[in-house]
C-alpha positions in Angstrom: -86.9 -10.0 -25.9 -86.7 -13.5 -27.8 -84.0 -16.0 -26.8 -82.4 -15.2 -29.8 -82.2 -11.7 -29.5 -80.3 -12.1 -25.3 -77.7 -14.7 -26.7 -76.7 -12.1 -29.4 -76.7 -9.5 -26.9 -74.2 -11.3 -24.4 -72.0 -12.2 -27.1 -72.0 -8.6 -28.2 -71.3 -8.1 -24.4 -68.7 -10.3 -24.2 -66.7 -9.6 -27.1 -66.8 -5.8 -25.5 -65.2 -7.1 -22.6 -63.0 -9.5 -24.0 -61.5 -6.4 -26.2 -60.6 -4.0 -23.5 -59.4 -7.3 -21.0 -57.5 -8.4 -24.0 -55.4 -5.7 -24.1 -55.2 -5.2 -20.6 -54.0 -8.6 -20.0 -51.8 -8.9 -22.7 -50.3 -5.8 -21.6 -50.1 -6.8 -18.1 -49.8 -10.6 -18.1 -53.1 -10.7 -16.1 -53.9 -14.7 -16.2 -57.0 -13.6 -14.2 -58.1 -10.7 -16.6 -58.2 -13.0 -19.4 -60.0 -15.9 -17.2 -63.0 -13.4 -16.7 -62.8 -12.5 -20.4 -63.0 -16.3 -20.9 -65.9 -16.6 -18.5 -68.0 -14.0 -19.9 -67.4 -15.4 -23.3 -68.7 -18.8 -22.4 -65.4 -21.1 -23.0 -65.0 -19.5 -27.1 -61.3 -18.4 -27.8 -62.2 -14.9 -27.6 -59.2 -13.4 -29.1 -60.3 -15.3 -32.1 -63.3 -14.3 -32.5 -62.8 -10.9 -32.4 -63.0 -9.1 -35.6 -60.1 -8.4 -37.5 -59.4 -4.9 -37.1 -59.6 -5.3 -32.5 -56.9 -8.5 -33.5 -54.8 -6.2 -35.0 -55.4 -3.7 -32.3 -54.7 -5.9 -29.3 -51.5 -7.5 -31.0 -50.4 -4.1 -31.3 -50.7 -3.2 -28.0 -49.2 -6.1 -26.9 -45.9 -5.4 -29.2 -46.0 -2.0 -28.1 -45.5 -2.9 -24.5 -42.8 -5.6 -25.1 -41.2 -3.1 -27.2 -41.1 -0.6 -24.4 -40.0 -3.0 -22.0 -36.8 -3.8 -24.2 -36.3 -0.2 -24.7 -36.3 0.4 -21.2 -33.8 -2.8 -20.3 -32.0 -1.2 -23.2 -31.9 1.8 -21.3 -30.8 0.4 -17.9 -28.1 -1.7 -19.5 -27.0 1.1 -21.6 -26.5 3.5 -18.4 -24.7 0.5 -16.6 -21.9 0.6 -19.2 -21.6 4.1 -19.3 -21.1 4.3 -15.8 -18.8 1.7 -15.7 -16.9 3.2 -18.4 -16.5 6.3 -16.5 -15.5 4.8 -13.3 -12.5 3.0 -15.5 -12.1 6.3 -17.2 -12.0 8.4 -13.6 -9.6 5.6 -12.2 -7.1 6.1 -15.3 -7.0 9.2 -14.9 -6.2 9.2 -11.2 -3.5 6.9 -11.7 -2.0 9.0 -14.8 -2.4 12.4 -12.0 -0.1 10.5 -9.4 2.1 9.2 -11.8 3.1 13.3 -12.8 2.9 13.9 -9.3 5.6 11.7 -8.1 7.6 12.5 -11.6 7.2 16.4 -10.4 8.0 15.8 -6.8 11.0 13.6 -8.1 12.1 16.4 -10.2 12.0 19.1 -7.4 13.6 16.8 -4.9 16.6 16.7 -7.8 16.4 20.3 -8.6 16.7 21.2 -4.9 19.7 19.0 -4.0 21.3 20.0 -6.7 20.7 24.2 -5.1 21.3 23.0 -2.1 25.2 21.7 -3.2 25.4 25.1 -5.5 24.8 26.7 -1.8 27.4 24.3 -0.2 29.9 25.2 -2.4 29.2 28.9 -2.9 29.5 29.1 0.8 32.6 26.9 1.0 34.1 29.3 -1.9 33.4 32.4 0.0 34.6 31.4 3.8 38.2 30.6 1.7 40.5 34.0 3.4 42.7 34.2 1.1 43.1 33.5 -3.2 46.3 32.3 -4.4 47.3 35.5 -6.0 47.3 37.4 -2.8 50.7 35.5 -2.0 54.1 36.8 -2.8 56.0 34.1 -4.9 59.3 32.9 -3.3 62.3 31.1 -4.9 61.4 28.4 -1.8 59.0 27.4 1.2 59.2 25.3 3.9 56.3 22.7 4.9 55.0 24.9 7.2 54.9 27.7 5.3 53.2 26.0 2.5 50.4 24.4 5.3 49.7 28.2 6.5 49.6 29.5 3.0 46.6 26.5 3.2 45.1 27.3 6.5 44.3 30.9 4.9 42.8 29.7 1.8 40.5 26.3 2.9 38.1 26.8 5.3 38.5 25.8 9.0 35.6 23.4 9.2 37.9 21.4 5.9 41.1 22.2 6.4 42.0 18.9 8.6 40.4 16.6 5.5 42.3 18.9 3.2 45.3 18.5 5.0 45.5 14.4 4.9 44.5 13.7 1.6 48.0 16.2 1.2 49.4 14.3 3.7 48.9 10.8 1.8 49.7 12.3 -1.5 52.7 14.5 -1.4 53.5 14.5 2.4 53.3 18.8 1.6 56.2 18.7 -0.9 54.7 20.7 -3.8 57.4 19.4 -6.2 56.8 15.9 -5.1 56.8 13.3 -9.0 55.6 10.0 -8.8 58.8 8.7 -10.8 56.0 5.9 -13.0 53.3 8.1 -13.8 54.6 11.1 -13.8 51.8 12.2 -11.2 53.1 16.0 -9.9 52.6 18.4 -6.9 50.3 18.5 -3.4 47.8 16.9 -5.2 49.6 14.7 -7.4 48.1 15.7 -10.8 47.9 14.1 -13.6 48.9 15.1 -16.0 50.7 18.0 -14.2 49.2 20.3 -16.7 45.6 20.2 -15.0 47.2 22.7 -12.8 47.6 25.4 -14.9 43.8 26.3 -14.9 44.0 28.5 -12.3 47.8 29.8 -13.0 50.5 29.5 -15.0 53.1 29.7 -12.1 51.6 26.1 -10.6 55.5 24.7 -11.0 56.9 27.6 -8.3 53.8 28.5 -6.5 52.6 25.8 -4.0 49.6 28.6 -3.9 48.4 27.9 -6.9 48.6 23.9 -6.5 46.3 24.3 -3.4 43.7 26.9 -5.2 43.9 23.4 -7.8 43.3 21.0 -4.8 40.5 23.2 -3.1 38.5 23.5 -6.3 39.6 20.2 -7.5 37.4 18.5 -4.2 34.8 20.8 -4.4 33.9 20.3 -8.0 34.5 16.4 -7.7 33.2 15.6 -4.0 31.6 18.5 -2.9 34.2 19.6 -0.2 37.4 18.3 1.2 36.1 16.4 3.7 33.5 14.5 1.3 37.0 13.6 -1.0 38.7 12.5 2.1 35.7 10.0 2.7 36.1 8.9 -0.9 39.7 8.7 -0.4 39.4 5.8 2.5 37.2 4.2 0.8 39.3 3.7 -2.4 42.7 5.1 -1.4 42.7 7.4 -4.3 40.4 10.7 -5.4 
C-alpha cells in the first residue's frame, strides 16, 4: 500500500470515529470523547471536516438532547407547581371544613339551649298545682289568702323568689296603684291592661294577677328565681 493510499485510509478512519464520538460527546459533554476524536484526527477540527450531511446530523443530535433536557426540567418544574398548588388548595379547603364545623357546632350549642329552656319552662308550667280558674272569686281576700292561692299555683322550688319580687312590688296587695305611673296590682303592671291576657277578671281576682306574674317571669327570665336575680341587680323586672 503506497503512503498515499494509508494517509487516506486513516483520515477515512478518523472521520468514522470522529462521527459517532461527535455525537456521543455532544450528547454527553464528554471532553475526553472528543479529545480521542481529536487525536485520531491528527489536531484537524474534525466537526468541520465532516461532510455536510454528518454536520447536520451531529447538530441534530445535539439539539435533540438539549431539547429533552428542557423538556424534562419543564416537566419537574411543572409537577412542583402542581403540587404546590394542591397543597394550597387541600389547606383551603381544610380551613373552609372547620370554619362550617364550628358555625354547625355553634348552631347546635344555640339550638340546644334554647330546648333545654323550652324544657325548663315546660317543666316549670306543669309542676304549677293549681290554674287561676280553679279558684272561686270573692268580693275580698286577706294577704294570706292571696299568698296560698300562690303557693298552689308557683312551684315550690320558686315560690320564695316569687314571693319577694311581690313582696318589693306590692307588699301582696293586689289592688296596690303607683299614684305616678299608674303601675297596678302584685306585679305592678304597666299598663294595668297587660293583665287581661290571661283573664278579664284581673281587677277582682288576685288569681289571675299571679297566673300574669308566673308567666310574666317565665317568658322574660326564665323562672321566678332568674327575675328575682335580675331584680337585685337593677331593682326592677
Amino acid at each position: 500500500m503506497s503512503r498515499i493510499s494509508v494517509r487516506g485510509f486513516a483520515v477515512a478512519s478518523a472521520t468514522a470515529v470522529t462521527a459517532v464520538g461527535s455525537v456521543v460527546g455532544v450528547a454527553s459533554g464528554s471532553t475526553a470523547q472528543n479529545n480521542d476524536a481529536e487525536a485520531t484526527a491528527s489536531g484537524t477540527t474534525l466537526l468541520a471536516d465532516l461532510p455536510v450531511g454528518q454536520q447536520a446530523q451531529v447538530q441534530t443530535a445535539s439539539l435533540t438532547q438539549q431539547a429533552d433536557s428542557q423538556a424534562i426540567a419543564a416537566d419537574a418544574g411543572a409537577k412542583k407547581e402542581a403540587e404546590a398548588a394542591a397543597r394550597k388548595a387541600a389547606a383551603e379547603t381544610a380551613v373552609a371544613k372547620k370554619k362550617e364545623a364550628d358555625e354547625a357546632a355553634k348552631k347546635a350549642a344555640e339550638e340546644a339551649k334554647e330546648r333545654e329552656q323550652a324544657e325548663k319552662e315546660a317543666a316549670v308550667s306543669r309542676s304549677a298545682t293549681r290554674d287561676a280558674a280553679e279558684f272561686q272569686v270573692q268580693s275580698s281576700y286577706s294577704t294570706a289568702q292571696i299568698q296560698s292561692m300562690a303557693r298552689q299555683m308557683v312551684p315550690s322550688g320558686q315560690f320564695q323568689c316569687f314571693s319577694n319580687i311581690v313582696d318589693h312590688e306590692s307588699s301582696w296587695n293586689y289592688q296596690a296603684v303607683n299614684a305616678s305611673s299608674g303601675a297596678y296590682g302584685l306585679f305592678q303592671a304597666l299598663p294595668a291592661s297587660k293583665y287581661s291576657s290571661v283573664g278579664a277578671d284581673w281587677q277582682t281576682n288576685p288569681a289571675t294577677q299571679i297566673k300574669w306574674g308566673l308567666n310574666y317571669m317565665n317568658e322574660r327570665y326564665g323562672s321566678p328565681c332568674d327575675a328575682w336575680t335580675f331584680w337585685q341587680a337593677n331593682h326592677w323586672y
